[in-house]
N, C-alpha and C positions, 0 to 999 in steps of 0.2 A: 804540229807543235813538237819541240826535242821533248824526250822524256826527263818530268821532272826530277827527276834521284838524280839526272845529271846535272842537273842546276848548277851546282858548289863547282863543280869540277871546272865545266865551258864557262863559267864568270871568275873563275881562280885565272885559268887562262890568258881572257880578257883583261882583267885587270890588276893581276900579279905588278905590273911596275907603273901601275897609275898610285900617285899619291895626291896629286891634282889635275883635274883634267885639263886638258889647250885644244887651243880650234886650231883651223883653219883658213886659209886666208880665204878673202871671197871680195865681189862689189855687186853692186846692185845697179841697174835700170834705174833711170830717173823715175818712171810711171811707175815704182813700187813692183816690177814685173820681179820673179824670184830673182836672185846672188847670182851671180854668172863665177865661175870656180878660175881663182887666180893664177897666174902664171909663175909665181913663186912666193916666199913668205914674204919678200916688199912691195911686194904688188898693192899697191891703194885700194881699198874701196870707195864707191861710188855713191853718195848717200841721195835719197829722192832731191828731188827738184825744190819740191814745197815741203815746208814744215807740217807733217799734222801730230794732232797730239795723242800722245798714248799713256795712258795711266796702268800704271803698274803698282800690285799690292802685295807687300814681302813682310817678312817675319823681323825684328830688332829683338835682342838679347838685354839689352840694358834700360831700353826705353826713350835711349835719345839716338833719333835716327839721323840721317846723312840730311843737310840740307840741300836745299834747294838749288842756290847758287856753290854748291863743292864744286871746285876745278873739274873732280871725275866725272860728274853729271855735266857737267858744261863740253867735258872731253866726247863724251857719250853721243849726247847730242849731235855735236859737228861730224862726228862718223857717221850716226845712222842717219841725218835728218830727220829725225824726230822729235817734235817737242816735250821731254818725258815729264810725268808729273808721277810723283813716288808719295806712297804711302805706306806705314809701318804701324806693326801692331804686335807688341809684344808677345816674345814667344810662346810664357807660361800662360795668356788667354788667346792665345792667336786662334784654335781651332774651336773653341767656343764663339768667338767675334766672327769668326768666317759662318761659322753657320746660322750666327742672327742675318749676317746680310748677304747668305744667299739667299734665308726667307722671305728678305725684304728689297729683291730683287737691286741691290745696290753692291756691284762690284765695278772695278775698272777690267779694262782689257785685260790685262794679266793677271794670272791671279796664283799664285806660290800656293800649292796643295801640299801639303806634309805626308799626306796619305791616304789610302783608299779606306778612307772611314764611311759607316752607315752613310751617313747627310750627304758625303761628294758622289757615293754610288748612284744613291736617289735621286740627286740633282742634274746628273749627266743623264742617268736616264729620262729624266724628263725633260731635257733638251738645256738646260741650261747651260750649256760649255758645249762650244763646237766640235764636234765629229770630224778630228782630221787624218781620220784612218788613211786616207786616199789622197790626200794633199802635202804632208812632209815634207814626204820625198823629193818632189818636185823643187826644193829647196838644197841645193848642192852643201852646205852646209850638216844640217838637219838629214839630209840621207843619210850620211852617216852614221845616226844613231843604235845603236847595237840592237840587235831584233829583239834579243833575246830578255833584255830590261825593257823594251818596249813593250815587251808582252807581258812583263810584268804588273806591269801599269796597266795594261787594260782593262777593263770594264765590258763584259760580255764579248770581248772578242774586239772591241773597239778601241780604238787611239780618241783621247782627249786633253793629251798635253804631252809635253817634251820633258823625259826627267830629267832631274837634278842628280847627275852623276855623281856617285862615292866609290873610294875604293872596296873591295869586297874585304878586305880584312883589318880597317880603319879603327875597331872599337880596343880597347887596352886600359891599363890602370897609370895615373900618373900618380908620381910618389915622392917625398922630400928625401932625396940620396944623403943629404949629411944628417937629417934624422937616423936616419937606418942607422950609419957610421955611427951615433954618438948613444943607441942604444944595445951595438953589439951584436945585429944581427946582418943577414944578410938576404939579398933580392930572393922574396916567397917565389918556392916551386910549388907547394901544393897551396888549397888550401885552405888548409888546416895553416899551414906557415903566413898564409895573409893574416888569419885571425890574430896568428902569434903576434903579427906587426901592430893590427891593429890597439890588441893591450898594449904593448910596448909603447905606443905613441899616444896610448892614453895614459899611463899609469908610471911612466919611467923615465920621463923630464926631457922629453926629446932634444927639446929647445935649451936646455940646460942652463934656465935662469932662477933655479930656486923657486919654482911655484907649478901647484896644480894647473895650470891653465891650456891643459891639449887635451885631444881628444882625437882617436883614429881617422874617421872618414867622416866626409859631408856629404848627407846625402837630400834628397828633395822631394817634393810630390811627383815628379815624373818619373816612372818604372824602367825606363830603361836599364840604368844599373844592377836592379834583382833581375831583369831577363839576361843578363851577363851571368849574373848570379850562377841563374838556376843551369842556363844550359850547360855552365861549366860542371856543376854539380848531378848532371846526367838527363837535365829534363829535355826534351823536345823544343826545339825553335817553331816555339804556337802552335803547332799542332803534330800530331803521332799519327802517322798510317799505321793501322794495325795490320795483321798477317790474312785477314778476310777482309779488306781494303777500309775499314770502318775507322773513323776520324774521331781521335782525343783530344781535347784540346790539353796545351800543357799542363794547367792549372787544376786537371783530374789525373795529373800522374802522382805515385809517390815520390819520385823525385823532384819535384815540383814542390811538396809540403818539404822537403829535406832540406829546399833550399829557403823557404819561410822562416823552418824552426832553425837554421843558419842567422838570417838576417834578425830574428827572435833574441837568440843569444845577442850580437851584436848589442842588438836595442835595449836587452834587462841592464848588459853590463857598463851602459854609459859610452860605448864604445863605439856611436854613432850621433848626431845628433836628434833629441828628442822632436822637436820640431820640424821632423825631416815632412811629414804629410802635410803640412800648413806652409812648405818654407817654399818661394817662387820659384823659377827657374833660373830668373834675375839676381837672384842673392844666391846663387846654389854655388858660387866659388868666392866668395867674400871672405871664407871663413879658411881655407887655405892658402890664399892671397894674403889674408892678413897674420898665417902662422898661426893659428890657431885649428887647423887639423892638416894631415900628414898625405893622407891618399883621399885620387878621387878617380871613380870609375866612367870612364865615357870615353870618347874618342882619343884616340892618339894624339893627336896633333894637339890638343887641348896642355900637351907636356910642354910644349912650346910656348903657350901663350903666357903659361905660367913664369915662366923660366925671362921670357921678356919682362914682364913687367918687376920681378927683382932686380935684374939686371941693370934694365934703365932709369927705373922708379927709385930704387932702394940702393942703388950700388952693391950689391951682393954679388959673387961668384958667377961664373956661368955654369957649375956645375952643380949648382943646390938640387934642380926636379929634373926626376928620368923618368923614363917610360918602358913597361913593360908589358904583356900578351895577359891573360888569364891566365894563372896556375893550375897545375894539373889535379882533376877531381877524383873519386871514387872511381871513375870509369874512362880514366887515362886525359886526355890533354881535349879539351870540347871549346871551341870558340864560335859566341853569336858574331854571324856574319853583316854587315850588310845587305843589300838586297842589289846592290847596284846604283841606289839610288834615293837620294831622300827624299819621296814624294816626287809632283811633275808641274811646271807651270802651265796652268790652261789659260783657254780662249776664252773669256765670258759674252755671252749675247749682251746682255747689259749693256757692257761697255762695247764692244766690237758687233752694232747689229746685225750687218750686213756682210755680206760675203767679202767685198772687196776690205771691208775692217781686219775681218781674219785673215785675208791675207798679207793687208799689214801688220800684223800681232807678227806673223809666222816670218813675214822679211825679215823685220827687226830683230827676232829671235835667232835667226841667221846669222845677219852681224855681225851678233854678239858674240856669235861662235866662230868669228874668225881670227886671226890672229891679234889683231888689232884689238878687238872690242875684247877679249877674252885678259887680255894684259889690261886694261883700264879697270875692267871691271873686279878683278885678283890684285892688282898693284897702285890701278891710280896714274896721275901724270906722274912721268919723268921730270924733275927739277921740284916738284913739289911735295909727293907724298915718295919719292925714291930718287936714288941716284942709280946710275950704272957706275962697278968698278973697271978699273983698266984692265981688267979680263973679264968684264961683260957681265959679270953676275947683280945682279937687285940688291940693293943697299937699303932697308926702309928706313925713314925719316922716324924719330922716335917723337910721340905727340904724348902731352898730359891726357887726353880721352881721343880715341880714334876716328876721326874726320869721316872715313868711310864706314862707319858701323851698320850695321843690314846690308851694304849693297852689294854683299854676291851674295846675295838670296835668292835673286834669279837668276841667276847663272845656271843655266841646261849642263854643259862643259861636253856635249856628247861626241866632239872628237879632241882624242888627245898627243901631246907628245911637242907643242907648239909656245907651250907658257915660256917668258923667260927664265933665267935659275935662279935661285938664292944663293948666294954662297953660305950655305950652311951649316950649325952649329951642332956641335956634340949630341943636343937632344933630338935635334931634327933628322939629324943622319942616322941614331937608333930609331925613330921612331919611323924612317924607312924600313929596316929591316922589320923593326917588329908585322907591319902590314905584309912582309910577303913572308914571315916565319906563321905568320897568323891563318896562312891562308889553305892549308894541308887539311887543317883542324875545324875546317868553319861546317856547321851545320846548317842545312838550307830549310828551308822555312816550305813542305809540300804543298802548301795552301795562297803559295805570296799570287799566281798568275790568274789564282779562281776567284769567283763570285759567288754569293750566295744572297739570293732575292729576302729570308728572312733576317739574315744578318744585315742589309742594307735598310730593312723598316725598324728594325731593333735591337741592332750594334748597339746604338749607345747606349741605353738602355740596361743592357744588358751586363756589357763594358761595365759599369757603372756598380754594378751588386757585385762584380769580382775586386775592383778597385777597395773598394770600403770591407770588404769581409778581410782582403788582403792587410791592409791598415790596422786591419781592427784584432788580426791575428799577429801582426809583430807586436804591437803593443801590448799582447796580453788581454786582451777584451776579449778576446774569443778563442775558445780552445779546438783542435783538431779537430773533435767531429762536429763543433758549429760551424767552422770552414767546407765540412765537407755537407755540411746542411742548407749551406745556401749554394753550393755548386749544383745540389739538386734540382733546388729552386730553379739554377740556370737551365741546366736541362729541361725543367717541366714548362720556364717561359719560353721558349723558342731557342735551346739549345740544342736541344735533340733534332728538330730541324735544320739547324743551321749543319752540323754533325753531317746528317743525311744527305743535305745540299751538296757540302765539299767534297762529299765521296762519292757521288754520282759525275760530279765535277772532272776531280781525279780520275775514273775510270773511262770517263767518254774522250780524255786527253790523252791519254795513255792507251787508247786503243792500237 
């Protein structure tokens, strides 16, 4: 195993000029036998002989997923030979829903993991999702896959799914650029200076209609945002090696409460929305969409999507939302990275019982990573959901609600460099740079390629007394040292093990 301190460095590398990933071309044997590797990017593939069916289970954003009959599912189909059957489950309960029915032994063949939580540790170790340590490869597509996020993903040393390729330096702030303009400021370096924005666009008419009606940022029950937060503000990405190799989790550093009593301020002074702990993941941009707050922290590309639906929706400018990196903290310029990868699609026994099942899970996974299946899956048909311009670039069709909603939630993408282009706009072109200005700065996460047997029985659990204490301290329900009374707490229920686990972990990796 590479030593993990290099992590950041070998995946900045890697995927400095990925902003989406493209396959490869490939076909396949009629008898489902692996992709035979193409002879160049027009190379056809080969889909099996017979249709069999494979059910696939991904993540939707909105709630209303791709049907059945979409030209792109029908497109799908005729490439792989497969008869797909798709099912979705929204995002803000998707990882609660998945683990009632891994309990309840009811998955389809694919199955879209978000991540190496307690339940998917436990479940693979008990056999539930195929062990394709030893089988991938064998798939000219899927060899491909970078070891290094592979080993990310594992589970005691083993492969149980194909990730979902990200760039390493993807996460950023989108922001409304003619609010800034119209209260006088300009794009936060530090920040201290984002805060400044945030008053500003609550308190200073951004929208400049004569009325109270803004407010800074929206934000939701899901944490990723305070983990932008904090690590900008100095904390550790989830866990600290200490100097006698001993493991902190970030949530017991002080910079870690710096960036609370940060998100604190925010929340006393109206300057986020109060309902942020209750509010879905599914309404978590409604309120920026509809002008009604200014900045939102998450992914880069998310500037984009914003910037579309004014555009085409609203008739607005193409220059309303831009996209920018985190601002510089107390402790100079700190960016949460990605991992490489959001979560990995597995094998389910359930649904795949039999050997020859996984290794049609693994063909068609293939596939979809070839040139071909990679463009339908990202774009859609040609003539319906895009055009090509007379110089070749992707034109998307503009819809009242998106026809392909969830469906690149399985998309692996683990080789890339093959997608078509977009001819791209203003936001999209910064929001390239920002991913490879982001990528100097990103802090690697020492704990993303380990395991720990007590955190797999009582992650969640656990998880769980940090979430609500976290909550219950921006809101003012709990002061610093009941934060730091139920950290104890975590300690004394199997935190200090957990702790102990990662750093024996660490040190037998790093040998």
């Amino acid at each position: 195993m590479k030593k993990i301190s290099i992590l950041c460095i070998v995946l900045a590398v890697i995927f400095a000029l990925t902003a989406c990933s493209a396959p490869k071309t490939g076909g396949t044997d009629s008898d489902t036998k692996p992709t035979q590797a193409a002879q160049g990017d027009s190379q056809p593939t080969q889909a099996p002989a017979k249709k069999k069916e494979i059910g696939i289970l991904a993540i939707t954003f909105t709630g209303t997923p791709i049907a059945e009959n979409e030209p792109a599912v029908l497109a799908l189909e005729e490439l792989t030979g497969y008869d797909i059957k798709l099912e979705f489950l929204l995002n803000s309960a998707y990882e609660d829903q998945l683990n009632t029915r891994m309990a309840a032994g009811n998955l389809p063949a694919l199955v879209a993991i978000t991540g190496k939580t307690a339940s998917v540790i436990s479940y693979c170790r008990a056999g539930a999702f195929w062990d394709i340590t030893d089988e991938y490869k064998k798939y000219p597509n899927l060899a491909k896959a970078n070891e290094i996020v592979m080993n990310n993903i594992s589970i005691d040393g083993r492969i149980y799914g194909i990730y979902r390729a990200r760039p390493l330096g993807r996460n950023g702030i989108s922001y409304r650029r003619d609010w800034l303009q119209n209260v006088g400021l300009e794009e936060p370096k530090t920040m201290d200076d984002l805060y400044n924005v945030l008053k500003a666009f609550t308190y200073n008419d951004p929208d400049k209609n004569g009325q109270n009606d803004t407010y800074g940022m929206t934000w939701c029950k899901w944490y990723g945002p305070l983990d932008q937060i904090s690590v900008a503000l100095g904390a550790p990405n989830k866990w600290k090696v200490e100097s006698d190799g001993s493991f902190t989790p970030d949530f017991a550093t002080p910079e870690y409460m710096d960036a609370l009593k940060y998100m604190r301020k925010l929340y006393e002074e109206g300057l986020i929305n109060r309902d942020y702990a209750a509010l879905e993941t599914s309404d978590w941009t409604k309120d920026f969409q509809n002008s009604k707050s200014g900045v939102h922290i998450d992914v880069s590309d998310q500037a984009w999507r914003f910037q579309k639906k004014f555009s085409e929706e609203m008739g607005m400018p193409d220059d309303i939302v831009w996209v920018m990196g985190m601002p510089e903290g107390p402790y100079g310029k700190r960016v949460l990275p990605t991992s490489g990868h959001a979560g990995f699609v597995a094998i389910s026994k359930n649904g795949a019982p039999t050997e020859q099942d996984m290794r049609d899970a693994l063909n068609f996974l293939d596939i979809c990573n070839t040139k071909e299946g990679q463009n339908i899956l990202n774009f859609g048909v040609e003539g319906v959901h895009y055009d090509l311009t007379p110089e070749g670039y992707v034109k998307r069709r503009a819809f009242p609600q998106d026809p392909m909603e969830g469906f690149n939630q399985f998309m692996t993408n683990v080789v890339d460099g093959l997608l078509l282009m977009e001819e791209m706009q203003p936001v999209q072109k910064r929001r390239e740079e920002v991913i490879l200005e982001n990528i100097p700065y990103c802090v690697a996460n020492p704990a993303e390629p380990l395991t720990s047997d007590t955190y797999a029985s009582k992650g969640a659990q656990l998880d769980q007394m940090i979430t609500d204490a976290r909550n219950q301290f921006i809101a003012g329900q709990l002061d610093e040292a009941g934060f730091k009374a139920v950290v104890d707490e975590w300690y004394a229920q199997g935190g200090k093990q957990i702790c102990e686990e990662y750093a024996a972990a660490y040190k037998a990796a790093n040998k």
